[in-house]
FIKOLZA-1660 file (N, C-alpha, C; in steps of 0.1 Angstrom, whole numbers, plus 5000, padded with zeros to 4 digits):
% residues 148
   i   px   py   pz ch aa at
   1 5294 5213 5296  A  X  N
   1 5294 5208 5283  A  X CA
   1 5299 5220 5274  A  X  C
   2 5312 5213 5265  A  X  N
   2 5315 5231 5259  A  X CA
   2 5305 5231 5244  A  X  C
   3 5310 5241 5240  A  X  N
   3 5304 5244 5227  A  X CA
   3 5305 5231 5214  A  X  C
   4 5314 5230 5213  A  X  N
   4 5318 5223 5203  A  X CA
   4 5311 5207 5208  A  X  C
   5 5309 5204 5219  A  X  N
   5 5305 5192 5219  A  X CA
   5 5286 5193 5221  A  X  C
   6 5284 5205 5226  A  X  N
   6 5270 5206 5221  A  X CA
   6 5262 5206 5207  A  X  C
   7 5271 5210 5201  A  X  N
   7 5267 5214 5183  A  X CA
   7 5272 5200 5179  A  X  C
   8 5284 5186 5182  A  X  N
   8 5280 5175 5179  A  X CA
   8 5267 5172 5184  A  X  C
   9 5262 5171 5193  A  X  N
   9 5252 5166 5200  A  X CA
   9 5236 5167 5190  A  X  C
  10 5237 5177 5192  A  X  N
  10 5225 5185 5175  A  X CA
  10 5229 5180 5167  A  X  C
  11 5241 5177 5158  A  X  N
  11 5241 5173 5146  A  X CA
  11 5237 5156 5147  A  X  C
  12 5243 5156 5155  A  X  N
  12 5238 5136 5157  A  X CA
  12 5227 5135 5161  A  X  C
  13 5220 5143 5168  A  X  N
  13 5201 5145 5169  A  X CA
  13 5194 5144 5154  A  X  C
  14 5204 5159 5145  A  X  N
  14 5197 5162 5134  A  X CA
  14 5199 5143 5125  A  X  C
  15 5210 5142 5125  A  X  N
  15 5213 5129 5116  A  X CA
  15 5207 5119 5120  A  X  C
  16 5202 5115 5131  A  X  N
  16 5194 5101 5141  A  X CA
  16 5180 5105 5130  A  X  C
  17 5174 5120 5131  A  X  N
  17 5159 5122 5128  A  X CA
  17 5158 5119 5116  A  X  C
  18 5169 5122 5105  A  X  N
  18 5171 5117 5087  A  X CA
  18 5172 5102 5089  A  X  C
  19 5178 5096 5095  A  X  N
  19 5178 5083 5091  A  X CA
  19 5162 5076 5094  A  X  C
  20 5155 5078 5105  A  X  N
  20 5148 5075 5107  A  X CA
  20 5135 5078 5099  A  X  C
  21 5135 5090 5098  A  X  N
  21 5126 5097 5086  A  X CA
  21 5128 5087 5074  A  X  C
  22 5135 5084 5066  A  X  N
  22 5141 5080 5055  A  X CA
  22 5138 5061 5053  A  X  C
  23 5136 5057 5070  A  X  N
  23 5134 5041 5071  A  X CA
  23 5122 5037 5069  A  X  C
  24 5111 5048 5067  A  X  N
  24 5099 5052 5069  A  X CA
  24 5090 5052 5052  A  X  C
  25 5081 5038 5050  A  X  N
  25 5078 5036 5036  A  X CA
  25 5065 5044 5037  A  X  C
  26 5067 5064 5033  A  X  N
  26 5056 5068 5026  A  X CA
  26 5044 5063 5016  A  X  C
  27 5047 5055 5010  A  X  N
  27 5039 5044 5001  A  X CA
  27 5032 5034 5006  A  X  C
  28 5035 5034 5019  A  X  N
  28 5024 5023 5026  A  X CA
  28 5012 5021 5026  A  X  C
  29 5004 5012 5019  A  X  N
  29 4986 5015 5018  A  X CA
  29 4987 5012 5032  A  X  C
  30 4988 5003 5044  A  X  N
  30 4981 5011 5055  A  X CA
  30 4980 5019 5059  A  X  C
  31 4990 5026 5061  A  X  N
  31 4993 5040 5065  A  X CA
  31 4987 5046 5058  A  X  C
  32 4987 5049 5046  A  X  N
  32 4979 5061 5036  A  X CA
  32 4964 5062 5037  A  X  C
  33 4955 5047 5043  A  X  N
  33 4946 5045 5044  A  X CA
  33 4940 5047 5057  A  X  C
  34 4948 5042 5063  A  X  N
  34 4945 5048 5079  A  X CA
  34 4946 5064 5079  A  X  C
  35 4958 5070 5076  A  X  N
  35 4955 5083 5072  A  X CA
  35 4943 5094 5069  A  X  C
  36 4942 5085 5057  A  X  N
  36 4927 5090 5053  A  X CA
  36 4913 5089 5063  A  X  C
  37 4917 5079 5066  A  X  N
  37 4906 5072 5080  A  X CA
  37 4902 5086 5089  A  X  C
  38 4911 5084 5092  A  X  N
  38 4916 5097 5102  A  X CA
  38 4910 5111 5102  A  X  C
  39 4911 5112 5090  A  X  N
  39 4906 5125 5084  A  X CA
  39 4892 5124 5082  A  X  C
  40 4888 5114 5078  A  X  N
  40 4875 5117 5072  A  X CA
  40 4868 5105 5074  A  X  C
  41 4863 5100 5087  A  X  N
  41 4859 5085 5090  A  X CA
  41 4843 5088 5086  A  X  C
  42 4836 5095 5084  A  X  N
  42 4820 5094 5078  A  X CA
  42 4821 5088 5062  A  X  C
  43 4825 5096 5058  A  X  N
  43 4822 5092 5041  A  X CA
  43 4836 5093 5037  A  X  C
  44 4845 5083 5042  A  X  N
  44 4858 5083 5035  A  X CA
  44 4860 5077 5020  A  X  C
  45 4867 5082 5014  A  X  N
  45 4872 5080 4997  A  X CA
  45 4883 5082 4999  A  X  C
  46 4897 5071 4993  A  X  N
  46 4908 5076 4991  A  X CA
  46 4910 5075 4974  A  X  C
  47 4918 5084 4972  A  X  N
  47 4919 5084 4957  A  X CA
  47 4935 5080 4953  A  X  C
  48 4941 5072 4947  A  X  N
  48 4953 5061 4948  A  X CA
  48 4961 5074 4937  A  X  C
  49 4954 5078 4929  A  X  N
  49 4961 5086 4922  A  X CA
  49 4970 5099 4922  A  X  C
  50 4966 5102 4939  A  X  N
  50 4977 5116 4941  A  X CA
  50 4981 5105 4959  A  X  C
  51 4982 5097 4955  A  X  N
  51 4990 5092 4970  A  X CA
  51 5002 5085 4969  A  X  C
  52 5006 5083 4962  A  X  N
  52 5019 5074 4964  A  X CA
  52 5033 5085 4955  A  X  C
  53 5046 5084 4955  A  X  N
  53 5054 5090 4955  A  X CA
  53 5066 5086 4942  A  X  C
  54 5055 5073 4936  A  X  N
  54 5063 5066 4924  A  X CA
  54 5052 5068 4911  A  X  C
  55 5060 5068 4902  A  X  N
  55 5053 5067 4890  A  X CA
  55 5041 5052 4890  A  X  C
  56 5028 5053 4884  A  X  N
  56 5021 5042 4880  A  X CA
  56 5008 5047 4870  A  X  C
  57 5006 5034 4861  A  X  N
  57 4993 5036 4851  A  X CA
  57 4984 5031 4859  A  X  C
  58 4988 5016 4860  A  X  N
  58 4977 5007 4864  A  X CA
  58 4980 5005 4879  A  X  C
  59 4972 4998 4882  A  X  N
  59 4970 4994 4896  A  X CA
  59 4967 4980 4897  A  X  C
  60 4973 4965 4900  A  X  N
  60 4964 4952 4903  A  X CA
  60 4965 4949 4911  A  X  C
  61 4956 4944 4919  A  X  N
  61 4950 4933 4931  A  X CA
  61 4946 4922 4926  A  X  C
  62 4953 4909 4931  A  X  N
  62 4953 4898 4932  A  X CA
  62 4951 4890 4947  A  X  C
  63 4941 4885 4950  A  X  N
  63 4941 4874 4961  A  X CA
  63 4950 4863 4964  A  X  C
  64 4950 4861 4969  A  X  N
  64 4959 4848 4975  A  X CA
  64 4953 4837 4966  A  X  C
  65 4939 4839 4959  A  X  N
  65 4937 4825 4952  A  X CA
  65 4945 4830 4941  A  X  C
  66 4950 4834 4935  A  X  N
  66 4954 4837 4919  A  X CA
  66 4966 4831 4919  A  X  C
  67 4976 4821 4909  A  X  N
  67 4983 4819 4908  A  X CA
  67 4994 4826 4900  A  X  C
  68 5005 4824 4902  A  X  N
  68 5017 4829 4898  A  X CA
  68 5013 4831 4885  A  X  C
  69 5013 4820 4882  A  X  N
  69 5009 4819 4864  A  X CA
  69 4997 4829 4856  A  X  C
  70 4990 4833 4864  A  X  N
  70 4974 4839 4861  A  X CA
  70 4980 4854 4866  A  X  C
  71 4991 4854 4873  A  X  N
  71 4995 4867 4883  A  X CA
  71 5004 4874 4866  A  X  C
  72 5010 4868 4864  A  X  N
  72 5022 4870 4852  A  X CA
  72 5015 4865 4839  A  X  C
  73 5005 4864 4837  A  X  N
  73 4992 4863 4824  A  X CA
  73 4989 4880 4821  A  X  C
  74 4981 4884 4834  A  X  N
  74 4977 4899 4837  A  X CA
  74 4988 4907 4836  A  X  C
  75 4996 4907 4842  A  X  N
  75 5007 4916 4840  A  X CA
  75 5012 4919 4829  A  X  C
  76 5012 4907 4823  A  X  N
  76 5018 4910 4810  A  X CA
  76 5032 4909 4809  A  X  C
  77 5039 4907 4824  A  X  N
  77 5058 4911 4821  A  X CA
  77 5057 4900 4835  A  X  C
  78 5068 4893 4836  A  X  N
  78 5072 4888 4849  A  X CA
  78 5074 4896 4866  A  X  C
  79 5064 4885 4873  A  X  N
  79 5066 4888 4882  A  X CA
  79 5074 4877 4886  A  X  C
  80 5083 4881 4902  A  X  N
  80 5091 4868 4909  A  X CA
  80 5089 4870 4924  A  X  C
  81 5081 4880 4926  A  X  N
  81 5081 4881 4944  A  X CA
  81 5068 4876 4948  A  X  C
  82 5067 4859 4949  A  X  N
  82 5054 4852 4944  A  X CA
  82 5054 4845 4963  A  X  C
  83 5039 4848 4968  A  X  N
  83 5043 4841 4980  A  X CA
  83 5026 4840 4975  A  X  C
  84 5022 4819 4979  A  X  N
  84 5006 4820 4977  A  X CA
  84 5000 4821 4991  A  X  C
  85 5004 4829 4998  A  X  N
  85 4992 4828 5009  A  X CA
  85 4991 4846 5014  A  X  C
  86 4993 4852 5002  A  X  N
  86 4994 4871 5004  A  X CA
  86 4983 4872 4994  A  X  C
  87 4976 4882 4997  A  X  N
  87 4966 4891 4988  A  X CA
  87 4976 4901 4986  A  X  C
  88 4975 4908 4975  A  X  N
  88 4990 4919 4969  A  X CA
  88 4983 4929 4959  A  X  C
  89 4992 4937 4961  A  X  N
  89 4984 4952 4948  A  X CA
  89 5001 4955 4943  A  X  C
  90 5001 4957 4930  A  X  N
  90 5011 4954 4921  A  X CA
  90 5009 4970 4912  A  X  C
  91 5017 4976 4917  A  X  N
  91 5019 4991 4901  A  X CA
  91 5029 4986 4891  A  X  C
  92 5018 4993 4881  A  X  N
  92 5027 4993 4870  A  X CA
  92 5030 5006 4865  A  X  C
  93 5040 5006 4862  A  X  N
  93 5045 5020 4848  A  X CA
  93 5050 5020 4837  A  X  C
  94 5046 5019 4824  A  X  N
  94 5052 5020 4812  A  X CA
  94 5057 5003 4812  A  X  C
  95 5051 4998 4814  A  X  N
  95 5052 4982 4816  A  X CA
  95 5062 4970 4825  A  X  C
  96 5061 4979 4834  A  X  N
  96 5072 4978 4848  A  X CA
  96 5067 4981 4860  A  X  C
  97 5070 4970 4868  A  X  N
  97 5069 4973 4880  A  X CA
  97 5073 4978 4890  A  X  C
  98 5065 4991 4894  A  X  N
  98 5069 5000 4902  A  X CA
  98 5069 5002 4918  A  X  C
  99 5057 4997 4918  A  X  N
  99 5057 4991 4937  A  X CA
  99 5047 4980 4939  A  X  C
 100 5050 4976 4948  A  X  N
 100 5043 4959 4955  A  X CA
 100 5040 4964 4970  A  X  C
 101 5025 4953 4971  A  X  N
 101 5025 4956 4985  A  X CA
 101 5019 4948 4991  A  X  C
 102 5024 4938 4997  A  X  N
 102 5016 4921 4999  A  X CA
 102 5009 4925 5019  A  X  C
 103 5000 4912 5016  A  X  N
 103 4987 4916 5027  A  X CA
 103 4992 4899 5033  A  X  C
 104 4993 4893 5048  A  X  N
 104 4997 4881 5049  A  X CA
 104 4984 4883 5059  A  X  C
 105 4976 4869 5063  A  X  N
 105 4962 4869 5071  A  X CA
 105 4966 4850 5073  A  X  C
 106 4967 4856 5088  A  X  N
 106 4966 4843 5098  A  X CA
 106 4948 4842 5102  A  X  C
 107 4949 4832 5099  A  X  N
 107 4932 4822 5099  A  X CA
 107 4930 4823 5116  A  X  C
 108 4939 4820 5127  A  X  N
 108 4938 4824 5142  A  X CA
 108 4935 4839 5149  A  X  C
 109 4940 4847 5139  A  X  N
 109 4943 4860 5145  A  X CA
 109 4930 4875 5137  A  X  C
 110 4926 4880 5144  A  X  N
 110 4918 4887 5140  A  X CA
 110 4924 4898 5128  A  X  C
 111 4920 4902 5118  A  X  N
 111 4929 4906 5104  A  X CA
 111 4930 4923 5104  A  X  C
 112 4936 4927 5103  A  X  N
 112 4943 4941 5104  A  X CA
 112 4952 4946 5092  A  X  C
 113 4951 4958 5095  A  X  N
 113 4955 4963 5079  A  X CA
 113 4946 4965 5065  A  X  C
 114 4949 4965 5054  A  X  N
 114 4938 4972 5039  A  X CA
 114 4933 4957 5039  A  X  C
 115 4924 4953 5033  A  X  N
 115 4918 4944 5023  A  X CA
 115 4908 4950 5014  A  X  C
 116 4909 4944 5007  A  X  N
 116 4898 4946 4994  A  X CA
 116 4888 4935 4996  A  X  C
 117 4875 4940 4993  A  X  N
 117 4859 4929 4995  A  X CA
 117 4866 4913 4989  A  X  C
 118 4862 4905 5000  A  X  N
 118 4862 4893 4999  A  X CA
 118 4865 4890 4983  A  X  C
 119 4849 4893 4981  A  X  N
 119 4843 4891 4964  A  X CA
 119 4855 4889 4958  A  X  C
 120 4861 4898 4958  A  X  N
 120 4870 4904 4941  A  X CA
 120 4881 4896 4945  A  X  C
 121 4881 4887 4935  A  X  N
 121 4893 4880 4931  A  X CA
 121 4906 4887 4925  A  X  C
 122 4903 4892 4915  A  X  N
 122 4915 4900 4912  A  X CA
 122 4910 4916 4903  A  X  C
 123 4918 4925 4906  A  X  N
 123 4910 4939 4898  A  X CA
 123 4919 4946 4890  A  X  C
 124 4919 4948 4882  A  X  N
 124 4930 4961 4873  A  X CA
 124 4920 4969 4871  A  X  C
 125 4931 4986 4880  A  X  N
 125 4924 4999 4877  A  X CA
 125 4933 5009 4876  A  X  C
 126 4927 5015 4861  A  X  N
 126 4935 5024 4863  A  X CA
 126 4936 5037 4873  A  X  C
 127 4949 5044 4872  A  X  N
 127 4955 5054 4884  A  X CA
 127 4936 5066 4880  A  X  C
 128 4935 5070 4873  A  X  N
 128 4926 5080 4867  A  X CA
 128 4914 5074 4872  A  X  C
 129 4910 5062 4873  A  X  N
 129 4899 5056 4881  A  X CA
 129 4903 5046 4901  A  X  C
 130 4911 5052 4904  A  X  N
 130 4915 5042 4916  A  X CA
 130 4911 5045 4928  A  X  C
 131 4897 5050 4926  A  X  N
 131 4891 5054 4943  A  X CA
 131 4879 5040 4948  A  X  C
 132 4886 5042 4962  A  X  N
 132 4882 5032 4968  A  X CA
 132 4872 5043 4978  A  X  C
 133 4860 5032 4984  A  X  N
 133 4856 5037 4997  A  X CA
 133 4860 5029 5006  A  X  C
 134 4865 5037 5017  A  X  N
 134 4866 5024 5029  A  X CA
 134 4861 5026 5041  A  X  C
 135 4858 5014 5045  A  X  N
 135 4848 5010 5057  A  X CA
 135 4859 5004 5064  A  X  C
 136 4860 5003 5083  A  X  N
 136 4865 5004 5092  A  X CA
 136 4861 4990 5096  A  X  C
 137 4865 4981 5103  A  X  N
 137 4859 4970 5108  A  X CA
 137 4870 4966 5117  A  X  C
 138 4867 4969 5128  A  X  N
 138 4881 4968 5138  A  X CA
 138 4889 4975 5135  A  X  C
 139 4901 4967 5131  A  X  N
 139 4916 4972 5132  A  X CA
 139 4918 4965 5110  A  X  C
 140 4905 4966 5112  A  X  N
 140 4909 4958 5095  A  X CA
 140 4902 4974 5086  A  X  C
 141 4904 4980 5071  A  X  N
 141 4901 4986 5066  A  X CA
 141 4900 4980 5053  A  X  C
 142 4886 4979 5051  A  X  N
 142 4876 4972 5039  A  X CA
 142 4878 4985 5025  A  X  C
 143 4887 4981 5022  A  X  N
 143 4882 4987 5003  A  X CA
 143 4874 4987 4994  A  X  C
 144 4865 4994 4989  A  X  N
 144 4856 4988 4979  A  X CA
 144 4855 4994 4968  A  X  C
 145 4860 4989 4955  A  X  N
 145 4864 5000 4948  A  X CA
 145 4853 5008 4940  A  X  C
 146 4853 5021 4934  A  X  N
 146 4842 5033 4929  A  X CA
 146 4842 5030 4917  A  X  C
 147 4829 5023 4911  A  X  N
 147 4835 5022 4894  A  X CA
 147 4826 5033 4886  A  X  C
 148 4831 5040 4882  A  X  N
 148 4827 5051 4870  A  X CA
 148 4826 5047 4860  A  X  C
% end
């Protein structure tokens, strides 16, 4: 192998690792939360305010029972990425939406990934208050939010 075709070889290594790096949504509450998991499975807290990579004030959680219409009441601005069988957490910034992040639960299949307590129908919190505790239950991670 000469020179010149080993140093492509590296560069197409180095370029395969950015693209893939790059496909990769840092802002993922599973991952952020499993993360956390990870770290600190006794008395876990994650705090929503230094985790994500986008601007946001508020924070909402809506269940799958809330409708569009009650979804874009709260908000205050239009939402359109409306599917009713998702539980969803919705950032806002300066009255814009900044990131989405929908939960889908098959009634057959044991449920995996973030939820938030049954209970709570829908929550707005702000970034400065957005610590959750979470509890492990399988492959599922229970949020419960810290209210100060």
């Amino acid at each position: 192998m000469g020179r010149n075709e080993t140093i492509r070889n590296i560069l197409h290594s180095i370029l395969a690792i950015f693209v893939l790096a790059s496909c990769q949504n840092t802002n993922d509450i599973n991952k952020i939360v499993s993360n956390h998991w990870q770290q600190d499975s006794i008395d876990c807290i994650v705090d929503f305010s230094s985790c994500f990579s986008f601007d946001w004030d508020i924070c909402y959680y809506f269940s799958s029972k809330c409708s569009l219409e009650e979804i874009n009441k709260d908000l205050g601005i239009q939402f359109n990425e409306f599917d009713d069988t998702s539980d969803r957490m919705i950032f806002v910034h300066d009255n814009r939406i900044t990131y989405t992040q929908d939960w889908y639960y098959i009634p057959d299949k044991p449920q995996t990934g973030v939820m938030l307590d049954h209970n709570i129908r829908k929550l707005k919190i702000k970034k400065r208050n957005a610590r959750f505790r979470v509890e492990k239950k399988h492959d599922m991670y229970l949020l419960i939010p810290i209210y100060e």
